[in-house]
N, C-alpha and C positions, 0 to 999 in steps of 0.2 A: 282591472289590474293597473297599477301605478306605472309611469312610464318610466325607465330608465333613469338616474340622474344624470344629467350632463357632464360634459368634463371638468368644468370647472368648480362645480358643488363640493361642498365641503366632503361629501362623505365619499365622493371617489378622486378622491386628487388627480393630476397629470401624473403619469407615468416620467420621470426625466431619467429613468437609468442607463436608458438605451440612446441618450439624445446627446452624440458625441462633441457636437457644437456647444453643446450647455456645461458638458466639461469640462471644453479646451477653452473656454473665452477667457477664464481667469490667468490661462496659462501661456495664454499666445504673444500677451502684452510686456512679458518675463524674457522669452524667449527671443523675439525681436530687441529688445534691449541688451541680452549677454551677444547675441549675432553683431549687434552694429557695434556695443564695444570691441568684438574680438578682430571685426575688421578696422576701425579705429588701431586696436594697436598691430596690426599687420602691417598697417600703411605708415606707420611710425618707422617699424624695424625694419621696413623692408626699404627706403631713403636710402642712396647709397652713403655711405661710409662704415665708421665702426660696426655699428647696429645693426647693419644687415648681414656682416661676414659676421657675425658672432651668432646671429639667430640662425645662419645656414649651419655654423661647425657644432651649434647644440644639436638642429634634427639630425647631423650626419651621428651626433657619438647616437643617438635613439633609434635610428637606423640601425648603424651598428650590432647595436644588442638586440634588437629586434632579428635581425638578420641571424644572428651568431643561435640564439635559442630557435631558430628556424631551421637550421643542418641540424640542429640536437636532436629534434625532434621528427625530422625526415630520416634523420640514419635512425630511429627507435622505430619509427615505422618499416623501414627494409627489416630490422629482427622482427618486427612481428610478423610480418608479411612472408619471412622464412618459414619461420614457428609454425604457421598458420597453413600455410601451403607446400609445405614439403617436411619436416621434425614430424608434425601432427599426422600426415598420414603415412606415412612410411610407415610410422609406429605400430600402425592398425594395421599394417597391410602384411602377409607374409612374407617372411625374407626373400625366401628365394624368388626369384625375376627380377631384386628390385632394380636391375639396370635397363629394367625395361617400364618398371614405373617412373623413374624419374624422369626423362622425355614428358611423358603423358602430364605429371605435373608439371611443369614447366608452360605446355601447351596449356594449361586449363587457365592459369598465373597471369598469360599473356592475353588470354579471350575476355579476364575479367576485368586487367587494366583496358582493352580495348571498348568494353562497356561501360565503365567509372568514365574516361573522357568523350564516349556518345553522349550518354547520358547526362553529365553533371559540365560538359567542357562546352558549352554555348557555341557547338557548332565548330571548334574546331580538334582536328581529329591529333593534335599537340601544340606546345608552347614551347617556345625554344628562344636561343639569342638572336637568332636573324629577326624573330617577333620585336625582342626586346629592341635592338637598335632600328626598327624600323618603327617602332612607337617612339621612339626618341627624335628620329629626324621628320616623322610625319605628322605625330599626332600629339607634341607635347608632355611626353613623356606617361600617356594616358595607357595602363593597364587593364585589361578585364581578370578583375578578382575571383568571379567564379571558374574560367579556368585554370585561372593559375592552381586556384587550390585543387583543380581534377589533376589537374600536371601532375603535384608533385604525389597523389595519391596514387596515379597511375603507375608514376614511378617506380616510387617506392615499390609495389605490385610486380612490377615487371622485374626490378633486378633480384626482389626477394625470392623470387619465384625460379629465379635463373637465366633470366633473357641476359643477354648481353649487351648492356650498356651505361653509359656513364652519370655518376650523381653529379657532375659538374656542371649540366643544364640546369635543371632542376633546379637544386640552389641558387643558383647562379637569378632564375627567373620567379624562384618565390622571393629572394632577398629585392629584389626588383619590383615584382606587384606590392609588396610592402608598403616600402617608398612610395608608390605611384598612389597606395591609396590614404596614406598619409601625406603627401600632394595636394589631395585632391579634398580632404578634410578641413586643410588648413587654408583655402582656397588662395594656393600659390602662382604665381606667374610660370609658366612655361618652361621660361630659362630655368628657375628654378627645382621644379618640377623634373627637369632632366638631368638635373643634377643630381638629386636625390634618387632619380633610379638609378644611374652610374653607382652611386654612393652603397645601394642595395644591391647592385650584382656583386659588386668586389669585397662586400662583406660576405655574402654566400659563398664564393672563390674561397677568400681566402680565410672563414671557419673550415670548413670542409677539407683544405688542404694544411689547415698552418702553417699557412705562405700570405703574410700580411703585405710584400713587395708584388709578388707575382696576381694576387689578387685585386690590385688596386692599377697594375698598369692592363692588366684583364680588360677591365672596366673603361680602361682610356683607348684600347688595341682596339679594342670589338664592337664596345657597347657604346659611350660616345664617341670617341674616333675621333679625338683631340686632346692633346695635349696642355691647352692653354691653362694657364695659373688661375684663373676662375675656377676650373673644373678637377683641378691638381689637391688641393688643400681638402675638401669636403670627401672626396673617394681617398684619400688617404689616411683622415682619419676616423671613416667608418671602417676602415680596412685592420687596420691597429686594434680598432677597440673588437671588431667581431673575433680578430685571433685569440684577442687576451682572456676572451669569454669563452672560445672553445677552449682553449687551453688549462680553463677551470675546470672542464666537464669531461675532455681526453685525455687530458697531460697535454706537457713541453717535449714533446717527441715530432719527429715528420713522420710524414704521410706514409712513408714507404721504409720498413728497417734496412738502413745501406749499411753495407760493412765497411770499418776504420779505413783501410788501405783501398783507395780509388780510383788514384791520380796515376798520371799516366808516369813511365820510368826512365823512357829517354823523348832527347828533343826533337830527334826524325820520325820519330811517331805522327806529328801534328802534322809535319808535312804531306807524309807519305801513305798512313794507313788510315789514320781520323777522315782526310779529304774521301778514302772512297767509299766510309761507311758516309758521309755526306749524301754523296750521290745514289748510293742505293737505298736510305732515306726519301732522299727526294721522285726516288722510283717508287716506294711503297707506298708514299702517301698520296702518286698519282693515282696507284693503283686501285689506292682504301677509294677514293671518289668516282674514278671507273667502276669498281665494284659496285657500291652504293648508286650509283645511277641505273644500271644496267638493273640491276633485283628491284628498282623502284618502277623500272617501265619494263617488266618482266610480261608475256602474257599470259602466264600462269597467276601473276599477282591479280591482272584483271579478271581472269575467267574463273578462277574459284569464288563457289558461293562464299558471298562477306561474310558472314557469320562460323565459318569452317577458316577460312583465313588466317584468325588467329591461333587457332588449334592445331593447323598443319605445322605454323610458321613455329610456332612454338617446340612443336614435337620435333622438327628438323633440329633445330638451334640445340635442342635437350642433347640429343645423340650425338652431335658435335662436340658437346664440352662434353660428355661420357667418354669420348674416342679419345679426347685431351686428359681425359684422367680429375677432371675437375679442376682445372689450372684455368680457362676460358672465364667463367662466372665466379661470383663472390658471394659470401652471405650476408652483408650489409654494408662493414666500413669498407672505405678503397681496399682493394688487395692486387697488389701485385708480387708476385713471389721471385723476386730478385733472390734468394737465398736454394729457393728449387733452381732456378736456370743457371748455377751456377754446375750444375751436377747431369745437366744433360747433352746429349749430344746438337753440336749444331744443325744437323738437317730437321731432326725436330725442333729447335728452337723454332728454323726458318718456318715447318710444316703449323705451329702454334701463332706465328704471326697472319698467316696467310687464315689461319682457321677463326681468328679472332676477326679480321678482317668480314669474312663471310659470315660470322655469327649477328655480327654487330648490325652488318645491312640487311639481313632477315629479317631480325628482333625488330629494328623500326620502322620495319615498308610491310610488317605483318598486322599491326596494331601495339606493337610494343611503345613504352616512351621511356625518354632517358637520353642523355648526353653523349656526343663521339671523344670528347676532350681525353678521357679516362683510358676508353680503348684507344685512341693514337697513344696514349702514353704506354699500353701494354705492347700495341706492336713496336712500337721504338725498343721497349728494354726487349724482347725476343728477338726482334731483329740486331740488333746491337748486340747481346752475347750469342747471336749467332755467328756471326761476325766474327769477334775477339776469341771466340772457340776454335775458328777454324784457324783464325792465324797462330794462335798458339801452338795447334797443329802442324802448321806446315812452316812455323819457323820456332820448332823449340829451342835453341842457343838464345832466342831472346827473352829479356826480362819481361814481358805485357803483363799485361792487367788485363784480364777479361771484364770485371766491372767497371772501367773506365768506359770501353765501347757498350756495357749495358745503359748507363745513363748517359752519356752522347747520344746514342741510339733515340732514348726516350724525350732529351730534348728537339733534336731535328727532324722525327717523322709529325711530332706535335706542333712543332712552327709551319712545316710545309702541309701539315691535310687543315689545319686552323686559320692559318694566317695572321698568326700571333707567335711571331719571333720573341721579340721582347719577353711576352709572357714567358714564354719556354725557358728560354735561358734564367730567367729569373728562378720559375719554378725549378731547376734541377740545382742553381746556387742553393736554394734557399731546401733543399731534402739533405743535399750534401754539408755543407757549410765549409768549405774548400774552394779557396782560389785557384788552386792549381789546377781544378777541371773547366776552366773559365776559358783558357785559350783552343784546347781544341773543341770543345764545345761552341764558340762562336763559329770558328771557321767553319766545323758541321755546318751548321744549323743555316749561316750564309748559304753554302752550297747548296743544301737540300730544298729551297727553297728558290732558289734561282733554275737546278732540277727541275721543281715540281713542277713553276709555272711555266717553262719552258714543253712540258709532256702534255698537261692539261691545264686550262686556261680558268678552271677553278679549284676553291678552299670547297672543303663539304660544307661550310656555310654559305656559300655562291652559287655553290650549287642547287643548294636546294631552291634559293632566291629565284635563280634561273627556272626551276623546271615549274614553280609556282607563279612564274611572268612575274614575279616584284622586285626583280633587279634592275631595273632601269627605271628608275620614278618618273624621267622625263617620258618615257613609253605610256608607261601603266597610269603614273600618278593617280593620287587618294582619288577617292569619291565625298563629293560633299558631306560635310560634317569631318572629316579626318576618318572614315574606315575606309577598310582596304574597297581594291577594286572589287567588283562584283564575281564570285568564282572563285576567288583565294581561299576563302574561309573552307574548313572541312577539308583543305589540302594537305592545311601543315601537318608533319609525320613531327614523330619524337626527338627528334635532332636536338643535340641542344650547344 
């Protein structure tokens, strides 16, 4: 019997399909040449003068829009995420108890975002702004893309489902990984680089809000934490372009339907009555971080099996906004019901701030994820026309406004639990479009925050900094390469 033919014999060729070397060699000498010119003109545009502020304010408008179709599609996924985990089985289920199935979905909504960010969140258990400005002053403005994207799936997940909490993280830190990995594409300088995630939270901000002002000083408050005129121009106008784009996809409406008549009616109001919803502000947003601390070093939080964790935490939270009547949670776009708190009594306003308060610290020290930004902005208008209710009450010969002290309200508990004055005020000009709620609104929002930090010595973003050891860099500082210190990862809760 004939031996075999070799490999080289005509009648059995080499195999070369599988020989991935013998495919790429035509291709790799193509490839290094589009590389070396793309860095050739990197280092052209990036020269300081014209050429480089122009190449920055083109990625900011592409940010921008990138950012803006990224709230599109995160509020699309809280409706399906509703749809999906609560519309869908209610449908199936029989009517009667449903107030005792809704808790139970709620729980189930929350166990699943809590396994979306085990699973897919590279270890850590959320992504939030403290992440965000802390890869800005540590790391270069260097994102991890695969959580971001569990973030905002989790999100989404959690508040669809009914958890309690905010889409202003979220956004705020997909508009952000964006940037970071368009950064990182275009292999930018650092300074750069953290420019363009600045430029991608305040687009997230402010699509999500249609507040292109409050969104852009967001970004300068929190996320880079300076003001200078480098960092001013490029978050400014990704901030513009993301509203103009939500604005094609929501409308030119704000965030929150405010009624015409606002402002306040006499001039001793500012002095007398605004000043003390200030400080009871500045009491509640000690409160909201007291709170939140205490449910996060709970030892029930430790002792229950992880896996049931989010199920209890869930099923609590449910029955909470059941007892609120469903004013606590939302079905996807923000909702605050400024037109409901307009019709109830103050002890329940106050008993809904406090209740949002407790829902919100559950939802993310359970496995929930999502932002506090939204909830300070509900306990502010609940506490605020708690407020304005009662004084109507006990001084009816006066002209008030009970929606004046609802949006005062919501801007000074969101300055003093964030630490983002500027923003606040911005954001309640920019729902209202009213000068006239500008003065006692500062005065608030001053005091409430002078309050806060006088009660507790943190924002809920300090906080969390603190209980995770990464607030003090010179303490903790990175570990080589620029990650965090060893033991932070898998800390982070859903804060955002």
């Amino acid at each position: 019997m004939a031996d075999p033919a070799p490999p080289d014999s005509p009648r059995q060729p080499p195999d070369r399909g599988l020989d991935v070397a013998w495919v790429a060699a035509p291709v790799e000498p193509v490839l290094r040449r589009i590389r070396r010119t793309w860095l050739q003109f990197l280092r052209r545009v990036r020269r300081p003068g014209p050429g480089d502020d122009a190449f920055t304010l083109a990625l900011a408008v592409a940010i921008g829009v990138l950012g803006a179709f990224g709230v599109v599609l995160f509020f699309r996924l809280i409706g399906y995420a509703y749809r999906g985990l609560v519309e869908f089985p209610l449908a199936l289920l029989p009517p009667i108890g449903g107030w005792a199935y809704r808790p139970l979905l709620t729980g189930v909504g929350i166990a699943i975002a809590y396994w979306v960010m085990r699973r897919f969140g590279d270890g850590y258990d959320g992504l939030n702004v403290p992440d965000v400005a802390l890869a800005v002053e540590r790391r270069g403005g260097d994102l991890p893309g695969k959580a971001s994207i569990a973030k905002t799936a989790a999100s989404a997940i959690t508040i669809g489902a009914g958890g309690s909490a905010g889409s202003e993280g979220p956004v705020a830190v997909l508009g952000a990984a964006v940037a970071s990995r368009v950064g990182g594409w275009l292999y930018l300088r650092p300074d750069k680089r953290r420019l363009l995630v600045g430029a991608g939270a305040a687009a997230g901000i402010s699509a999500a809000f249609n507040a292109p002002l409050a969104g852009a000083f967001f970004a300068l408050e929190e996320v880079l934490k300076s003001f200078a005129t480098s960092a001013f121009a490029p978050v400014v106008v990704s901030s513009v372009v993301a509203a103009v784009v939500s604005q094609s996809v929501f409308g030119n409406h704000p965030a929150f339907p405010v009624q015409v008549e606002h402002g306040f009616t006499f001039y001793r109001e500012i002095f007398v009555f605004f000043p003390i919803l200030g400080v009871l502000a500045g009491l509640a947003a000690a409160a909201f971080v007291w709170v939140e601390d205490g449910v996060a070093a709970a030892r029930w939080r430790r002792q229950a099996p992880r896996i049931l964790l989010p199920i209890l935490g869930g099923i609590t939270v449910g029955i909470i906004a059941q007892v609120s009547g469903g004013l606590l949670t939302s079905r996807g776009h923000i909702e605050i019901h400024l037109d409901v708190f307009r019709t109830l009594a103050w002890w329940w306003l106050a008993a809904l701030a406090l209740g949002k308060i407790v829902a919100t610290a559950i939802t993310l020290n359970s496995g929930g994820s999502g932002g506090v930004f939204t909830p300070s902005l509900f306990v502010g208008a609940a506490l605020g026309a708690a407020v304005g209710g009662l004084l109507e009450r006990l001084f009816p010969y006066l002209p008030l406004s009970a929606e004046a002290y609802t949006l005062v309200g919501m801007g000074a508990v969101v300055a003093a639990a964030t630490g983002a004055p500027i923003t606040a005020i911005l954001l309640v000009f920019e729902i209202t479009n009213d000068y006239a709620i500008m003065p006692p609104l500062m005065l608030a929002t001053v005091l409430s925050v002078l309050v806060a930090k006088s009660v507790h010595r943190d924002t809920l973003y300090s906080s969390w900094l603190r209980r995770t050891g990464r607030l003090e860099p010179e303490a903790t500082g990175p570990t080589p390469g620029g990650s965090d210190p060893p033991g932070n990862r898998g800390q982070a809760r859903g804060h955002g």
